[in-house]
N, CA, C and O atoms as a Tinker XYZ file with bonds, in Angstrom:
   300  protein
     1  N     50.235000  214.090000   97.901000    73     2
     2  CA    51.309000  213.143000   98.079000    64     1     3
     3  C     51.840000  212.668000   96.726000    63     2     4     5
     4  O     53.036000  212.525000   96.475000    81     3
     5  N     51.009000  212.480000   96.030000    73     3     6
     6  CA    51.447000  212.069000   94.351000    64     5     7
     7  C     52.164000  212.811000   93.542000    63     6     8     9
     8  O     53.060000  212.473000   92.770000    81     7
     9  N     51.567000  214.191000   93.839000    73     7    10
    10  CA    52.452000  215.387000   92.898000    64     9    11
    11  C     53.982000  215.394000   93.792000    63    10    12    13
    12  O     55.023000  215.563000   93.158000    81    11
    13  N     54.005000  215.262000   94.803000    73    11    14
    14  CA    55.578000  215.178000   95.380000    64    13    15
    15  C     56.639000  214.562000   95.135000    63    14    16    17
    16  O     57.798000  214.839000   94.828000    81    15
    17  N     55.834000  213.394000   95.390000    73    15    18
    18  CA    56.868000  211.934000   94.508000    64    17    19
    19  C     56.734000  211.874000   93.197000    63    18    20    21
    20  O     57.584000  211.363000   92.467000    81    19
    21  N     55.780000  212.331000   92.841000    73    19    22
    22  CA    56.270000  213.010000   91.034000    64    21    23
    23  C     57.659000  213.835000   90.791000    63    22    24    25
    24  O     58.548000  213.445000   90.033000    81    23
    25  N     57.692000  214.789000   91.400000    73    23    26
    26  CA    58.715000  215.965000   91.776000    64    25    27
    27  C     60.139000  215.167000   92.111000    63    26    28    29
    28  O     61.258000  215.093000   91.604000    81    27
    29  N     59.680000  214.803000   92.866000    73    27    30
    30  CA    60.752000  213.783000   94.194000    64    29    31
    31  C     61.563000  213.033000   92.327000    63    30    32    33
    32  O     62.647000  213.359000   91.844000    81    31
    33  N     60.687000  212.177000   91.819000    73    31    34
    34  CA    61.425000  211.329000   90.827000    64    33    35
    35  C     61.821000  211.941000   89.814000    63    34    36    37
    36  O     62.845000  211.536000   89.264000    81    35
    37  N     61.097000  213.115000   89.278000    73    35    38
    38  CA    61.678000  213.815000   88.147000    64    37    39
    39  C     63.449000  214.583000   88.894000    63    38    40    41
    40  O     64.550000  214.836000   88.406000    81    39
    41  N     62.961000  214.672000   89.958000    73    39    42
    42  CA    64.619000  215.602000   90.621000    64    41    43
    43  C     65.911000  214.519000   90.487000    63    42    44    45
    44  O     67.032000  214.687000   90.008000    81    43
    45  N     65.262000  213.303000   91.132000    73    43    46
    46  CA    65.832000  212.594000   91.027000    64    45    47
    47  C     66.672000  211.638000   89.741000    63    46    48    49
    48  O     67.804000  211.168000   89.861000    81    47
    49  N     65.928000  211.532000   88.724000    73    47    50
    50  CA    66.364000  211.684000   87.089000    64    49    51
    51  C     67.329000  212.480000   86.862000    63    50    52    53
    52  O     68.459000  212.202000   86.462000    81    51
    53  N     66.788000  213.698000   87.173000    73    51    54
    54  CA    67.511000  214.996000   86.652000    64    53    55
    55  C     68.864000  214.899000   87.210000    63    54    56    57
    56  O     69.778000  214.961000   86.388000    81    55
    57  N     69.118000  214.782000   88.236000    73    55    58
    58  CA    70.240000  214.194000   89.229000    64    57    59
    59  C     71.235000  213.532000   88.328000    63    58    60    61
    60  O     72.274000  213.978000   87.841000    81    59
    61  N     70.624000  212.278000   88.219000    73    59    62
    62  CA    71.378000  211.110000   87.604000    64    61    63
    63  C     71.966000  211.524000   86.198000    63    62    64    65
    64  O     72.986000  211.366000   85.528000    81    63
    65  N     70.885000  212.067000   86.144000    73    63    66
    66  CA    71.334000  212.480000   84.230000    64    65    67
    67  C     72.377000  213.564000   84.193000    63    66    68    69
    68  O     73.064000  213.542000   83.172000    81    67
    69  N     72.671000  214.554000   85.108000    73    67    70
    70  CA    73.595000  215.198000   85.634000    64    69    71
    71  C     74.958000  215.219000   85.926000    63    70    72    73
    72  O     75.896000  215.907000   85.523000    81    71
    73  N     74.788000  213.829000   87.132000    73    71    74
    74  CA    75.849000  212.961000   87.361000    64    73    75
    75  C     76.355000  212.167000   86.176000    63    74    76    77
    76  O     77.571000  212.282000   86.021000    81    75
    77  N     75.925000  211.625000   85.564000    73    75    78
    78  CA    76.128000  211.318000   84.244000    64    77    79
    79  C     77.174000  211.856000   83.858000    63    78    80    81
    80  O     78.388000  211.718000   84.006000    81    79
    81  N     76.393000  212.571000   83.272000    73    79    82
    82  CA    76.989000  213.358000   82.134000    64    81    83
    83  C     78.142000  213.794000   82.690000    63    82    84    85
    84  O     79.180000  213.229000   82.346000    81    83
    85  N     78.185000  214.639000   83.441000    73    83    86
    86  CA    79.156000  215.371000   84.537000    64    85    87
    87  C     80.285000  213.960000   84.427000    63    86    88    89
    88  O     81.172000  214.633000   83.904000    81    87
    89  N     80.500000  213.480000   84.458000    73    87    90
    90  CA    81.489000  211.991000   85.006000    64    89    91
    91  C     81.912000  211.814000   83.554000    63    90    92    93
    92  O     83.115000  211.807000   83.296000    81    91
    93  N     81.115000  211.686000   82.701000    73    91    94
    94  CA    81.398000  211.624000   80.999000    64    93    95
    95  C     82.114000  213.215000   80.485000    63    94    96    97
    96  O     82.635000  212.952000   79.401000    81    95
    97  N     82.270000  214.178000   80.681000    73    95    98
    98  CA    82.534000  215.825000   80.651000    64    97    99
    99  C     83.840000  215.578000   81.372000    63    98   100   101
   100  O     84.927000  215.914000   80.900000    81    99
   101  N     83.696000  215.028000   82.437000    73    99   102
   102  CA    85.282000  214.648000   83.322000    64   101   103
   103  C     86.548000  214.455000   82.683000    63   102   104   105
   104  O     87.587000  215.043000   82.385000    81   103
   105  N     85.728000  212.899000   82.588000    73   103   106
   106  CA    87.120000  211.919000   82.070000    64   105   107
   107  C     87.421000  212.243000   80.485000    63   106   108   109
   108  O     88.390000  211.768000   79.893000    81   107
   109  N     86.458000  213.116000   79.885000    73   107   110
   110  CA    87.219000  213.944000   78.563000    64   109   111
   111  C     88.026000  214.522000   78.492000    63   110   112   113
   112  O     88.618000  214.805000   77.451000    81   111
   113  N     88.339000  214.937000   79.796000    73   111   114
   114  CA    89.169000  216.470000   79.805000    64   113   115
   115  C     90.450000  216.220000   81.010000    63   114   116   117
   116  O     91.116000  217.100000   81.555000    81   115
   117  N     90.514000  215.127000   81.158000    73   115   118
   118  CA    91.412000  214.493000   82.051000    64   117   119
   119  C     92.573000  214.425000   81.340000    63   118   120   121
   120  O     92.349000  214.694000   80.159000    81   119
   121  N     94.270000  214.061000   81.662000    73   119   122
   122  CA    95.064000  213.898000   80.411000    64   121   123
   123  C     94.950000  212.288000   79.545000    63   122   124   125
   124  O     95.375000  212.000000   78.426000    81   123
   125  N     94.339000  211.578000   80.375000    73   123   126
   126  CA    93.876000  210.392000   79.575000    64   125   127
   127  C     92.792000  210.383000   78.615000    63   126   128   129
   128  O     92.819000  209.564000   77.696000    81   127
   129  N     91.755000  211.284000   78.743000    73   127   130
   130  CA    90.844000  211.481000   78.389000    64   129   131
   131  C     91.269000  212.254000   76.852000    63   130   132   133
   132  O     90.851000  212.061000   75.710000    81   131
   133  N     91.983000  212.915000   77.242000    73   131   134
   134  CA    92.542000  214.132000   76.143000    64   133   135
   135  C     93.614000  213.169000   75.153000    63   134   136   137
   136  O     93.684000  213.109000   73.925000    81   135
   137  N     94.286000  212.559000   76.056000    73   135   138
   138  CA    95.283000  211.973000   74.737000    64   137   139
   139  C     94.331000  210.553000   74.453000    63   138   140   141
   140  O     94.868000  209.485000   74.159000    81   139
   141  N     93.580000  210.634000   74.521000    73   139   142
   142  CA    92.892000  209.379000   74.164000    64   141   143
   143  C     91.932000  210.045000   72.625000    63   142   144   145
   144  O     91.560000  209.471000   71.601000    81   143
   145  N     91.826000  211.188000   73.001000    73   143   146
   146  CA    90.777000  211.914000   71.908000    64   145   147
   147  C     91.437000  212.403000   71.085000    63   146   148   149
   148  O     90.872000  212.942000   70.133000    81   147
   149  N     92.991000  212.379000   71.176000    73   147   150
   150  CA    94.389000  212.823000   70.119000    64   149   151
   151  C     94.536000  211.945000   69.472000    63   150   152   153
   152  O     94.519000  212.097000   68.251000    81   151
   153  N     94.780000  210.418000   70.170000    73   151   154
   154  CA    94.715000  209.526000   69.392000    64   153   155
   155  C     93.687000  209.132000   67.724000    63   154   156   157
   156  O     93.937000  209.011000   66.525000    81   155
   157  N     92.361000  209.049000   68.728000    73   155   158
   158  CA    91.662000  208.665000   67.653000    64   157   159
   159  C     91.517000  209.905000   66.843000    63   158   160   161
   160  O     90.888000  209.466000   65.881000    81   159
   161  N     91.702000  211.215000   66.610000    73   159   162
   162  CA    92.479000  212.039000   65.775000    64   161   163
   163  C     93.067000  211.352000   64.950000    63   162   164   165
   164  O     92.661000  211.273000   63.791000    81   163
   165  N     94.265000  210.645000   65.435000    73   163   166
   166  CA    95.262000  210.917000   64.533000    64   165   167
   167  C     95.015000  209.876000   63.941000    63   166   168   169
   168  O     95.273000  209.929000   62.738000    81   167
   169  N     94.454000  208.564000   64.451000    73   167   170
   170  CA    93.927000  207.638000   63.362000    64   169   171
   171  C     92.991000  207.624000   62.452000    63   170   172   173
   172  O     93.014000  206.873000   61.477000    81   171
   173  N     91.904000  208.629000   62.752000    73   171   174
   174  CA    91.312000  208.894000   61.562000    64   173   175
   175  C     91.879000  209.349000   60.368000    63   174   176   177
   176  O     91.877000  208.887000   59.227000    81   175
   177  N     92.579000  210.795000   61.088000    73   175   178
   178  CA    93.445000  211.082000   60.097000    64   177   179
   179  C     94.322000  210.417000   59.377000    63   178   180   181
   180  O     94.587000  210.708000   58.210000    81   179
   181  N     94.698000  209.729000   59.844000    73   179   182
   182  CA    95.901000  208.718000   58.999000    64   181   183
   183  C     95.136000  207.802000   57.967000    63   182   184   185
   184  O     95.592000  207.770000   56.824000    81   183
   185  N     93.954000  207.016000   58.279000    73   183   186
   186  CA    93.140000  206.616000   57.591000    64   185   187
   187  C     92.925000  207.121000   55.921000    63   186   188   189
   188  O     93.032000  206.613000   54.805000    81   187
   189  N     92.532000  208.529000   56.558000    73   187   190
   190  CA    91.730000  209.442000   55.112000    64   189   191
   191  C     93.300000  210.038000   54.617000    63   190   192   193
   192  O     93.113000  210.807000   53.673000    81   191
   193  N     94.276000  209.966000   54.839000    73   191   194
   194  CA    95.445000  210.101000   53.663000    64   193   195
   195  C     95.783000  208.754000   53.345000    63   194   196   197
   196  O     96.376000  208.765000   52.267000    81   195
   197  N     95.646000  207.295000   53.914000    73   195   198
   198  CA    95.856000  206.317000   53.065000    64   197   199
   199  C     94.865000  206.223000   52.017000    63   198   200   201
   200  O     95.217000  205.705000   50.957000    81   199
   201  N     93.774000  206.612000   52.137000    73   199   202
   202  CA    92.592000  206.437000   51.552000    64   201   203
   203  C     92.900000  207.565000   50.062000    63   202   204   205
   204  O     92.893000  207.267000   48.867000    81   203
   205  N     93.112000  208.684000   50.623000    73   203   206
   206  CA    93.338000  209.508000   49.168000    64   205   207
   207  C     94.574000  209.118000   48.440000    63   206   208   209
   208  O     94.727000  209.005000   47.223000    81   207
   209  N     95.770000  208.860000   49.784000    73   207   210
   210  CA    96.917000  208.262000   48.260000    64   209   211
   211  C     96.179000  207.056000   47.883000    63   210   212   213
   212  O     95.904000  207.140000   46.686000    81   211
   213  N     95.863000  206.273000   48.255000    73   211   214
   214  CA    95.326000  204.960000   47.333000    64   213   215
   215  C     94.517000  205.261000   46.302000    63   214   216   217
   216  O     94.501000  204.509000   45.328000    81   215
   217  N     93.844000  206.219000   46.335000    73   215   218
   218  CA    92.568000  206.503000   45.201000    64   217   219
   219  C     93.838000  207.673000   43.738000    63   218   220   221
   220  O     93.860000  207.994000   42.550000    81   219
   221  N     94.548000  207.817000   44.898000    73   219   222
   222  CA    95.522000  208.908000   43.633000    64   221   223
   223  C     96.668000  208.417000   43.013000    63   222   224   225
   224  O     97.452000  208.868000   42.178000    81   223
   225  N     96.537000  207.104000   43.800000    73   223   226
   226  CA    97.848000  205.983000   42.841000    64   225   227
   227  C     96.952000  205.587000   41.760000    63   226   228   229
   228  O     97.185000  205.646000   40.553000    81   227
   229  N     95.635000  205.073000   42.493000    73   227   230
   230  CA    95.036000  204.223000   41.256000    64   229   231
   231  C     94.421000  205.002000   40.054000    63   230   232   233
   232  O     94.182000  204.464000   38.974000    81   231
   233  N     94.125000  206.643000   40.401000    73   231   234
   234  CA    93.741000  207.261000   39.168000    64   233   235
   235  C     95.011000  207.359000   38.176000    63   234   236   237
   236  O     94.823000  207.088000   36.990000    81   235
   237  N     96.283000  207.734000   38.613000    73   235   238
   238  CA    97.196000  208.510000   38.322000    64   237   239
   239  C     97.521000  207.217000   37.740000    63   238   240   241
   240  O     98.213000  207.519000   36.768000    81   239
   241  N     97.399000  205.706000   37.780000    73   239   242
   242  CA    97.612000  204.332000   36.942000    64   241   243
   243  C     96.851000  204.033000   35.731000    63   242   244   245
   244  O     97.274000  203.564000   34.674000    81   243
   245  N     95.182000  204.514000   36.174000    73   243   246
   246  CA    94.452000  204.602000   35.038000    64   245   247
   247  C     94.841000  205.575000   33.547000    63   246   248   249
   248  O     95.022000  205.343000   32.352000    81   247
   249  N     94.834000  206.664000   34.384000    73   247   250
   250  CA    95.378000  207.903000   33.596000    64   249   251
   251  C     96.650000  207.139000   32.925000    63   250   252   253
   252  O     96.305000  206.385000   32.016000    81   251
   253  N     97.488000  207.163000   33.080000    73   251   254
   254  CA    98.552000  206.433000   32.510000    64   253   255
   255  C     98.408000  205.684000   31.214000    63   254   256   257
   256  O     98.838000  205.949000   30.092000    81   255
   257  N     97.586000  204.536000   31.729000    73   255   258
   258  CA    97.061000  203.728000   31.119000    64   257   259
   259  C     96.346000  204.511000   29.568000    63   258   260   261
   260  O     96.323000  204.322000   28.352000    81   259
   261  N     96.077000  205.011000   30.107000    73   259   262
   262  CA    95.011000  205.660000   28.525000    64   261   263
   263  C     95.860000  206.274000   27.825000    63   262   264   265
   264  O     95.934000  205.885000   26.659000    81   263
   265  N     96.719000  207.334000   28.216000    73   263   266
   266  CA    97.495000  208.026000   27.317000    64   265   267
   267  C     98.454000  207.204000   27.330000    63   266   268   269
   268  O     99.016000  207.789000   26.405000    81   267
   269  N     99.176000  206.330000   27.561000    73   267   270
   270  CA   100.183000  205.469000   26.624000    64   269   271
   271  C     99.213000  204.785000   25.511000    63   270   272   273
   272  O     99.769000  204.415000   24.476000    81   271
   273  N     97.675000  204.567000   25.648000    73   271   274
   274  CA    96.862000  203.968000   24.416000    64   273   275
   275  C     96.578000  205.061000   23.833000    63   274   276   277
   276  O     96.461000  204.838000   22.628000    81   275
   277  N     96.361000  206.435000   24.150000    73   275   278
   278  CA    96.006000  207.076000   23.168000    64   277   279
   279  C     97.417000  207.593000   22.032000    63   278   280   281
   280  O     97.310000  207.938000   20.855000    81   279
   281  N     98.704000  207.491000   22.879000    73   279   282
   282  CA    99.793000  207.752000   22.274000    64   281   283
   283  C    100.577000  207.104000   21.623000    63   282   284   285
   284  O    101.569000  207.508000   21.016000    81   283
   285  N     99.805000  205.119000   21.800000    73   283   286
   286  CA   100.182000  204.392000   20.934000    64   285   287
   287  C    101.772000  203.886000   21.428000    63   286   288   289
   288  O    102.468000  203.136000   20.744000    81   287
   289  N    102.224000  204.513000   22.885000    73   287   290
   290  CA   103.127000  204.172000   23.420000    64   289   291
   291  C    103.729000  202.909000   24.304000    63   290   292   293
   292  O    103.660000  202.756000   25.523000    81   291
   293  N    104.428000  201.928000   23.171000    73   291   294
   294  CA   104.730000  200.756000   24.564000    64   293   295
   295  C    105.579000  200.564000   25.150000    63   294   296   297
   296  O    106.592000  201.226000   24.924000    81   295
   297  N    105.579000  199.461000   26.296000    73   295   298
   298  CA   106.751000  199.519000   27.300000    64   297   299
   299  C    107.911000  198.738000   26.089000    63   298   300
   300  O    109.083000  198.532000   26.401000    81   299
């Protein structure tokens, strides 16, 4: 009787974890699901090009900076 309802609860897990998932696999692939996963795409993406122009203004300011001192050049 023990090894059954052992069985019985592991099936039953297995089930759930199934259903789960299965319901999560769904609504990914749904068109909400899909333009929802475009979205945060495109905001990441948008992110990591503010992020590199900001880092390539501020080198391309530094840089600046030095060779008008190394060139002895003022405004």
């Amino acid at each position: 009787m023990g090894k059954r309802l052992f069985w019985f609860a592991v099936g039953v897990g297995f089930t759930a974890a199934v259903v789960l998932k299965g319901k999560e696999l769904y609504a990914r692939i749904t068109p909400k699901g899909i333009a929802d996963q475009l979205s945060a795409t495109g905001r990441g993406l948008t992110a990591r090009a503010a992020d590199f122009f900001d880092t390539l203004t501020k080198a391309m300011d530094e840089r600046e900076v030095e060779l008008r001192e190394l060139l002895e050049f003022e405004d």
